[in-house]
N, C-alpha and C positions, 0 to 999 in steps of 0.2 A: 524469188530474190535471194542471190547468195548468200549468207552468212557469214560476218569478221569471227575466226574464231581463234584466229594467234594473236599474241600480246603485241601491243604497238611499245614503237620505240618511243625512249622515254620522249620527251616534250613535244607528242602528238596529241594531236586535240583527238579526246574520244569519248566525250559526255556533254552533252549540255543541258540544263536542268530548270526551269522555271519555278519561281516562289511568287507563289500568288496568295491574294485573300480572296479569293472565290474560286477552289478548283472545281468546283463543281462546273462554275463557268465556263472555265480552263478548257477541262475536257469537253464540253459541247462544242465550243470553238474550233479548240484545233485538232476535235475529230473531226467534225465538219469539212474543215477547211484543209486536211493532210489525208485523209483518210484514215487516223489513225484508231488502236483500238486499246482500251485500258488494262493491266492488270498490276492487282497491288505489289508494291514496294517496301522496304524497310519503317518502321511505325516509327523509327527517332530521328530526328528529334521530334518529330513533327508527321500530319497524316501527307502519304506520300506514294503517288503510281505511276508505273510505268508504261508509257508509251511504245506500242508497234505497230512499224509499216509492214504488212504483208508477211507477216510471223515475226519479222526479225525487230529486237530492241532498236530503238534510236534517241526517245531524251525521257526525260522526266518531268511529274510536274507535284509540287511538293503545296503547301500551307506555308507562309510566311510567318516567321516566330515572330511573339512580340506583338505589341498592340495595332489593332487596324488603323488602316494608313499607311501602314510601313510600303515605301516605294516598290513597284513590281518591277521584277528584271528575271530576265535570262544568264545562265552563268555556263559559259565555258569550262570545262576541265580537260588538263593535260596530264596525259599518262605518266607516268613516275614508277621507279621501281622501291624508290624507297620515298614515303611520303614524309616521315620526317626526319631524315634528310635534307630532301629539296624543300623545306618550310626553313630549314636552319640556315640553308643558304637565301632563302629569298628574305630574311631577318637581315642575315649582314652584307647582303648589296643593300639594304634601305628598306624595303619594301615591309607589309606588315601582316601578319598571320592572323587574322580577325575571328576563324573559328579551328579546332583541332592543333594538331591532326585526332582526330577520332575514330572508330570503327565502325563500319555503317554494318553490322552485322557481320555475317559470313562472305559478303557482297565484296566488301573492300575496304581499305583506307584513304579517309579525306580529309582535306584542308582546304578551307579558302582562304584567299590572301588578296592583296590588292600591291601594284606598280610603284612608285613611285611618285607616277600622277594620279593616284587615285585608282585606278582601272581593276575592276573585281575580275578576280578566277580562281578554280577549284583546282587541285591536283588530287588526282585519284593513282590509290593502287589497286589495281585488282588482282581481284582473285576469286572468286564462285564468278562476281560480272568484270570482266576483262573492259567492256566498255561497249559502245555504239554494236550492233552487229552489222548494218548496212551505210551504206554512205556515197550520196552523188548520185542515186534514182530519184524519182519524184515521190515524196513522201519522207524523205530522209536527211539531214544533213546534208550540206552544203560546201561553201568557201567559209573558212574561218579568216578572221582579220579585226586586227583595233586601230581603233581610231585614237588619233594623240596629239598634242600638239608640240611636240618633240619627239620626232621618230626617232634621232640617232641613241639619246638616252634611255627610249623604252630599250633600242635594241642591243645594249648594252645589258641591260638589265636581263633579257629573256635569252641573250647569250650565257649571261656568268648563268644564271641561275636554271636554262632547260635545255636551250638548242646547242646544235654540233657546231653551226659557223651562221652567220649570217650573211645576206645576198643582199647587194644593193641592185640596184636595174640596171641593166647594159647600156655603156656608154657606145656613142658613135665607133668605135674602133672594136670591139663587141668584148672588151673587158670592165669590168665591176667596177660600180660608182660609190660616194658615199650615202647613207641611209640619210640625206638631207628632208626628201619630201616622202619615201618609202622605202621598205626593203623586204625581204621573205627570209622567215627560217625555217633551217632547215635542220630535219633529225631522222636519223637512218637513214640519210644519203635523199632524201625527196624533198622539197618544199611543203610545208605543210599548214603555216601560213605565213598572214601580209600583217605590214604595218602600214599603214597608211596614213599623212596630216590631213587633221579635222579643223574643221575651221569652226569662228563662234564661241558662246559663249558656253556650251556643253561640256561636261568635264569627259576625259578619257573615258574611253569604253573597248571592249572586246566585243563585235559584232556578230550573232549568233543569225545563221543563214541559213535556207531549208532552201532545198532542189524542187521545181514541180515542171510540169508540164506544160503547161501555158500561164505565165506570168499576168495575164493580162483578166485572162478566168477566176484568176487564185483571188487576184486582187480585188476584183466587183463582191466577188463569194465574199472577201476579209471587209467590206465595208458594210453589204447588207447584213451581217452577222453583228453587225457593233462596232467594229472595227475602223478603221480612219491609216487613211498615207499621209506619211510625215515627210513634210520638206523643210530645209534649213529656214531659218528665218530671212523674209526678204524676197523667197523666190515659190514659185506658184507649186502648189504640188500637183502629181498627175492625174489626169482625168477631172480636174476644178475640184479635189476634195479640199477639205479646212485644210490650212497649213497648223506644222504643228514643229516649234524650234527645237530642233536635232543635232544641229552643231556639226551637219555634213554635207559636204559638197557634192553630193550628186542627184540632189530635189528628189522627188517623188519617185523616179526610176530613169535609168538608163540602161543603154544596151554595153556591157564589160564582155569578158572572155567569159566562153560558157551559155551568153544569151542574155534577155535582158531581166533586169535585175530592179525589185520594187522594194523599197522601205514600209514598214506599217507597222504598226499599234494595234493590240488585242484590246478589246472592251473593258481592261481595266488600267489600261496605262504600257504593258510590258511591251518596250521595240522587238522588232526581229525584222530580218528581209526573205526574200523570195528571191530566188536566180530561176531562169528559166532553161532548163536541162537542154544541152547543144552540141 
């Protein structure tokens, strides 16, 4: 598996990190379920290791600070060349810098911050880790994308504050529409992700997405392990598993660009989806 080893441009997604109250479970799970294999990470704030497909880095899975209970999630981070910097400008579009910027060691500088509507992500600078090393094989990273229920605001927001221009979807005449139900940004000239409207009563999110080989394999593996597919409230999710309200429209899986694509839930609560490599 090749390895990422030059810096991405600034507001590309190149980390995503999981805070759990059982890594131990963590890593059984989505070794099991990615192949993945463990080795330690930075000890602050918190205990914390990192995840590889086939040699190469791809997420992380950290201890949640703060008392048990605290909600499990997946966080996105976008490369930055200056982390606080882009914390100061995501301060004065609105948005809100909840930790950092801080040093995660030799490793890099992070902040997390949240949208406007809520929606959590990290900004990372590197430097010893530059970020993901592989991305788009099975085992790795995926499509990045948030879900919102005001696209054109998020992408105001993630224009002033990461991306180079924003894309709306091609109109019939094959020129640029308004970001009304989605759009894609983009930084150093590529799309690197979607925004897309979320329906329901689910507050905004950034959708953290893993690539695998058979969608359909990954998925029975992520239920007998604990695990559960989440569909929007109201609509059946795949395979007759329990529904579980998501606040997105496309149920339990569907077949998107790339192959078909499964929503799920790890044994302690934290979403992520599955696309199936195509």
């Amino acid at each position: 598996m090749p390895a990422v080893t030059l810096r991405l441009a600034q507001g590309s997604p190149c980390w995503t990190s999981l805070l759990t109250d059982d890594l131990e479970g963590a890593r059984a799970f989505y070794g099991r379920l990615f192949g993945w294999e463990f080795s330690p990470g930075p000890d602050r704030p918190g205990r914390y290791v990192r995840a590889r497909a086939g040699g190469a880095l791809v997420a992380g899975l950290g201890v949640s600070p703060g008392a048990p209970g605290r909600p499990v999630g997946w966080t996105t981070y976008f490369a930055v060349d200056h982390a606080d910097e882009v914390s100061q400008r995501v301060r004065e579009c609105g948005g809100t810098v909840a930790v950092g910027p801080v040093q995660a060691g030799r490793s890099g500088r992070l902040a997390i911050a949240a949208d406007l509507a809520g929606a959590a992500f990290g900004l990372w600078q590197g430097e010893e880790l530059l970020g993901w090393e592989a991305a788009g094989e099975p085992g790795t990273p995926g499509r990045t994308e948030l879900l919102t229920c005001e696209p054109p605001v998020a992408a105001a927001f993630y224009r002033a504050v990461l991306a180079d221009e924003v894309r709306g979807p091609a109109a019939p005449d094959g020129g640029p529409t308004e970001a009304g139900d989605g759009c894609e940004l983009v930084a150093g000239g590529r799309t690197v992700a979607r925004i897309r409207r979320g329906e329901g009563p689910a507050p905004a999110r950034w959708r953290t997405c893993f690539t695998v080989a058979d969608a359909a394999r990954t998925t029975a593996l992520a239920v007998r392990s604990g695990g559960r597919v989440v569909a929007p409230p109201g609509q059946p999710a795949a395979g007759g598993a329990r529904r579980d309200g998501a606040g997105d429209t496309d149920g339990g899986g569907y077949r998107g660009a790339g192959g078909r694509v499964v929503h799920l839930a790890d044994p302690r609560g934290g979403l992520f989806s599955v696309v199936e490599a195509g």
